[in-house]
N, C-alpha and C positions, 0 to 999 in steps of 0.2 A: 226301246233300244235294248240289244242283247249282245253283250257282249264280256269275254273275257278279261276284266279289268278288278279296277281297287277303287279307287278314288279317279274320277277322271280326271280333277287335277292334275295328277301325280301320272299318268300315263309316259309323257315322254323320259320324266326320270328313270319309271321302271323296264322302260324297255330300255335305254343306254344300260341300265346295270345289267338286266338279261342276256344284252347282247355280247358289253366285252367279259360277261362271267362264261358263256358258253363257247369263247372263241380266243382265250388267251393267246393263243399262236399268233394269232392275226390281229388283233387291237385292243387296245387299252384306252381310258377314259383320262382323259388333261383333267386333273383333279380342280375339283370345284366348278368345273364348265359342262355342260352337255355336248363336248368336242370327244369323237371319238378317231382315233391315231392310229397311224402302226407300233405296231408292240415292238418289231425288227428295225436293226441298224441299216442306215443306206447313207451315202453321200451322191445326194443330187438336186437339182432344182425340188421345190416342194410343191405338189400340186393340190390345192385346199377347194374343194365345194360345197356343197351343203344346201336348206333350203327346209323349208317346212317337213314336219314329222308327218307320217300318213303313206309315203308312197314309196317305201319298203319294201325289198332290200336296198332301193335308193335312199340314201349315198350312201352311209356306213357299210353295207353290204361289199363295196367297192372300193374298200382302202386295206390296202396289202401292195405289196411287190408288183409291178410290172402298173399297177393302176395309180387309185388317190394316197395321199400324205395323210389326209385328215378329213371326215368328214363335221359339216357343222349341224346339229341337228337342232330348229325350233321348234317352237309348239307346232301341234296339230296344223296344218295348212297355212302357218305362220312365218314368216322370214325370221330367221334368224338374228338377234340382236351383232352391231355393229361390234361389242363390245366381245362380247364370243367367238366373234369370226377373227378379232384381233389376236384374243387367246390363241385359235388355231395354227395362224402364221405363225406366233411366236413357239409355239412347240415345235413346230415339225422344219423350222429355219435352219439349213446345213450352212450358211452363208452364200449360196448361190442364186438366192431367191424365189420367190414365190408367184405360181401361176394358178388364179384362182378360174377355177370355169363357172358358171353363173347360167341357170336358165333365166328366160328372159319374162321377170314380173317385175311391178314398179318397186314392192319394195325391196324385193330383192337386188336390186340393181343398186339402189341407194345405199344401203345398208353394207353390201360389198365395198361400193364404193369408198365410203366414209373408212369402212375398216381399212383400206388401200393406204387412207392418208393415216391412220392412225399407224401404221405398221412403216410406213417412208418416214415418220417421225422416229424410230428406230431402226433409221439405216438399212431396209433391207428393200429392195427393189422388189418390185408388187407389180406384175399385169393381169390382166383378165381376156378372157373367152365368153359374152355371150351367146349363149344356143338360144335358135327362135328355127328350130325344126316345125311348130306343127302350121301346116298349112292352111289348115281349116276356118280359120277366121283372122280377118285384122280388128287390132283392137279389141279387147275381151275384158272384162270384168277388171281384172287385175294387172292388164299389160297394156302397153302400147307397142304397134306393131303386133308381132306373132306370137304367141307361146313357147314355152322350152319346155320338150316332153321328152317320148323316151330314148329321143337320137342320142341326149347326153348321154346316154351310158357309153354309145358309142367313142365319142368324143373321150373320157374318158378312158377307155381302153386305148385308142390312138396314140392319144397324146400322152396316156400312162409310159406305152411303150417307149416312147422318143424319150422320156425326159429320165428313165431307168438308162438310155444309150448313152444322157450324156448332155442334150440338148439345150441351149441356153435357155431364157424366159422369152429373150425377145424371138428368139427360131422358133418358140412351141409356139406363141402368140402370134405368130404371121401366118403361119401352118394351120395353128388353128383356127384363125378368122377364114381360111379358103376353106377349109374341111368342110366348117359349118352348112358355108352355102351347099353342099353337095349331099347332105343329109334333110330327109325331108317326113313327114308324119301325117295322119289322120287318123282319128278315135272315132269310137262308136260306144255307146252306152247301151243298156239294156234296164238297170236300175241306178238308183243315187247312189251316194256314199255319206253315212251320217259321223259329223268329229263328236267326240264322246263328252266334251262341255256342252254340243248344242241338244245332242239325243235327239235328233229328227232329220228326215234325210235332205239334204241339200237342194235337191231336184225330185220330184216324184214322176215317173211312166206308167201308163196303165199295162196292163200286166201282158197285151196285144202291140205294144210299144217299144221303139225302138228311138234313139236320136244319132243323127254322125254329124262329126267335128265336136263333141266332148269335151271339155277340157280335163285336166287331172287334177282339177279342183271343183270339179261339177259347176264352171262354166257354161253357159248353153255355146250347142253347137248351131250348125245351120237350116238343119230341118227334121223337125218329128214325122214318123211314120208307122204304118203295121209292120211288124217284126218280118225280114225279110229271107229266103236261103240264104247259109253261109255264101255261097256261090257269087248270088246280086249284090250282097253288101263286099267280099272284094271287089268283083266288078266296079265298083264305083268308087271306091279307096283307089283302086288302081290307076281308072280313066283319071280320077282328082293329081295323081302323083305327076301321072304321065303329063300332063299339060301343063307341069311346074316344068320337071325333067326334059320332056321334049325332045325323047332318046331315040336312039336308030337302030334299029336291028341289029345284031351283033356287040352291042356295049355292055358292059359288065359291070354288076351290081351286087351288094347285098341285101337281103330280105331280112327284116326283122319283127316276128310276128309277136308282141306284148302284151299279156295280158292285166287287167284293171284291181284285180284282188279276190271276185268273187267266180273268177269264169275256169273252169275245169279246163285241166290241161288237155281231154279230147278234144274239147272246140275247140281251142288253140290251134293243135295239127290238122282239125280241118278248114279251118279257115286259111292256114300257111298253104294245105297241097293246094287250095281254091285257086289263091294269091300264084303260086308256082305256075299251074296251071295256065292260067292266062299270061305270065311274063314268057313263059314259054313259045304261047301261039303270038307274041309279040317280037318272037326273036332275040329276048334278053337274056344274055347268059348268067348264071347265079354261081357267083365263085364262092358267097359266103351266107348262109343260114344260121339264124336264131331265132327261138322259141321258148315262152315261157315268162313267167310274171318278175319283170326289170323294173319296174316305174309302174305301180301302182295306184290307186288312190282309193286307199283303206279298203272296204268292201261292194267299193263298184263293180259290177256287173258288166265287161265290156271290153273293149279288146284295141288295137293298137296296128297299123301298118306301119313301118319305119323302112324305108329303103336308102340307100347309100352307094355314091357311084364309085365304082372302084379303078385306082389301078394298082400296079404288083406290088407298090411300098404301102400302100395302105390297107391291102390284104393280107401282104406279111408283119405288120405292125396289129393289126386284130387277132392273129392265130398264133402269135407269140406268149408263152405260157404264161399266167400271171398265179399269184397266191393272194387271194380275196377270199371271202364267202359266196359271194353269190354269182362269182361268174363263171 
């Protein structure tokens, strides 16, 4: 294992210090918690998520203005303690209440949950948003049902926007339960991703190897093969999206091409034009593009489709300026 660190213990501490020491404008750390907040004053509903450390600039990346309230950072591919995620709601509570977004792992789910009733034991109204964008598998390692990958960011910025206008907890949570459905994902691997307590890679491919439907935790996907053109491997994210989607010439969409930690921002743009490409000869129109490493997982090798069906309030709710780090 090779890696820039200290003590692997000590990893997620030192990068919470890293990060609100390099970015005071934007966030600060709930003293005593691995919960990182907005540094700025706001009165509005509070949007808290969070989720295992590792796939970075998610979440933290994404709390400032227009987006998150708070993110909750655990260990390494770890959920976040119940007890932490309580801290967060209790920082960032304007009395409006709190809408937590959640991708969708067991214990993630729990652990939300539990902090939901620890924080209604303090008066403050608590819903949630699970995400289960990736389409790639049911049932996985750590989930039941689907995965939450990188559409959350998505969701996040949405729902950031609505709840900066004003939005109640129950309006964003209704909103967001339809949103979800309508954002959709498939990964692709090319290597593992090793967490720095275990120092060995999660998953090994030979070096002619390639896997898609990936999870962001080096779940296996649905099938290995020899590494194939950018070209073929959209082609098949694509047909995969498409037969979820089921869209008709002329509908509008955004494209969201993610990459895993270790894959150069050239493949990235060329797997997006591949991806463009083909929704093109498909009739799809593209009001909205992204590109670029949003949802991570440490230093995997591998890259990300994310599409999202659009119409004019939720295009204008994505290109609404926000003040984060990483969007």
């Amino acid at each position: 294992m090779k890696k820039i660190i200290n003590d692997p213990k000590n990893v997620v501490e030192e990068m919470v210090s890293g990060l609100v020491g390099a970015y005071p404008d934007y966030v600060k750390q709930v003293p005593e918690t691995l919960v990182v907040a907005r540094s700025d004053d706001y009165d509005q509903v509070a949007l808290v998520s969070g989720g295992g450390s590792g796939h970075e600039p998610s979440h933290a990346g994404f709390v400032g203005d227009g987006m998150l309230s708070a993110a909750v950072c655990g260990q390494v591919f770890t959920s976040p303690t119940p007890d932490q995620i309580h801290e967060a709601i209790k920082a960032t509570d304007k009395g409006k209440g709190t809408l937590m977004i959640v991708k969708n792992y067991s214990g993630d789910v729990m652990n939300f949950d539990m902090a939901k009733d620890l924080a209604e034991m303090d008066d403050i109204e608590v819903d949630s948003i699970l995400v289960d964008d990736d389409i790639a598998v049911e049932d996985s390692t750590y989930t039941q049902g689907r995965r939450g990958v990188a559409g959350t960011v998505l969701v996040h910025k949405i729902i950031g926007s609505m709840a900066r206008e004003g939005k109640s907890v129950s309006e964003l949570a209704s909103y967001g339960k339809e949103l979800v459905k309508d954002i959709k994902t498939v990964g692709i691997a090319l290597s593992g991703a090793t967490v720095p307590e275990v120092g060995k890679p999660g998953f090994v491919l030979a070096d002619d190897e390639m896997e898609f439907g990936v999870g962001i935790h080096g779940e296996p996907g649905y099938r290995r093969e020899k590494i194939k053109d950018s070209y073929d491997i959209a082609k098949e994210i694509i047909s995969k999206l498409k037969a979820e989607f089921n869209w008709q010439s002329g509908d509008s969409y955004g494209l969201f091409v993610n990459g895993m930690g270790a894959t150069p921002l050239m493949e990235l743009f060329i797997l997006f034009n591949d991806a463009k490409k083909i929704l093109s000869e498909e009739g799809i129109e593209l009001t909205f593009n992204k590109v670029g490493n949003y949802m991570t997982s440490l230093e995997m090798a591998g890259a990300s489709i994310t599409m999202i069906k659009l119409d004019d309030e939720r295009l204008r709710l994505l290109n609404e300026p926000v003040h984060t780090i990483a969007w």
